[in-house]
C-alpha positions in Angstrom: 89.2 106.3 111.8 89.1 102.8 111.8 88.6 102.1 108.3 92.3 104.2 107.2 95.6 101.9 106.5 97.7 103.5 109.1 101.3 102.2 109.4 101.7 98.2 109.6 102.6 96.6 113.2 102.0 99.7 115.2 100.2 100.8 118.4 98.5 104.4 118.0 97.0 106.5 120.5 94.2 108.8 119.3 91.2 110.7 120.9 87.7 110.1 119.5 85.0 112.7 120.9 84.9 112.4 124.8 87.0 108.7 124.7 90.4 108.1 124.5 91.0 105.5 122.1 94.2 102.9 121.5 94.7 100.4 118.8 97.2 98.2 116.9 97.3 97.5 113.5 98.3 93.9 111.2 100.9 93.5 108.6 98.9 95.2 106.0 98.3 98.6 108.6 94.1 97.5 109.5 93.5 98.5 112.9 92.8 94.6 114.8 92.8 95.2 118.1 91.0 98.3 119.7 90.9 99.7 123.2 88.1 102.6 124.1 87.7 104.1 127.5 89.6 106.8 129.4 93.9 107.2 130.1 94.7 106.9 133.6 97.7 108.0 135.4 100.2 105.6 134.2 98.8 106.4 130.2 96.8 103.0 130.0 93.2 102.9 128.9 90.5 101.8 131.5 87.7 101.0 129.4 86.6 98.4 126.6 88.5 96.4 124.4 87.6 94.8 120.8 89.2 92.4 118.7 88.3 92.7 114.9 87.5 89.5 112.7 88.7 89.9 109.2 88.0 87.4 106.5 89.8 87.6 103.0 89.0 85.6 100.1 91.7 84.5 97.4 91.9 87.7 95.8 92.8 89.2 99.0 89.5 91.5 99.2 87.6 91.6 102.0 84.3 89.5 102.5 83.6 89.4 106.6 84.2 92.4 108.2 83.3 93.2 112.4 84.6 93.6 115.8 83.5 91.9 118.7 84.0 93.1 122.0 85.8 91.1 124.5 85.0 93.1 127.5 86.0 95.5 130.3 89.7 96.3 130.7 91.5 97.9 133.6 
């Protein structure tokens, strides 16, 4: 899921097994930030978030690659 080119500068809503899962995506569609947890009342996601560290060389391929977590959200 998190490795597709979805749509550049958007926020998508999806649901991965038992988690409800939230992210938005970069110019070039990548998913960059990622929120994980469960939808509450008012539709926002109680849970973790992560913020994904991308590294491009010259060519514009990929060489660092991973997403660190930057804690609870409410």
């Amino acid at each position: 899921m998190l490795n597709k080119l979805y749509e550049p500068s958007t926020f998508i809503n999806a649901k991965f097994k038992r988690y409800d899962v939230a992210f938005k995506t970069d110019d070039a569609g990548r998913p960059i930030l990622l929120f994980i947890g469960k939808t509450d009342a008012d539709g926002k996601i109680k849970g973790e978030r992560f913020a994904r560290k991308l590294v491009t060389g010259t060519d514009g391929g990929i060489i660092k690659d991973h997403w660190d977590n930057k804690g609870k959200i409410s």
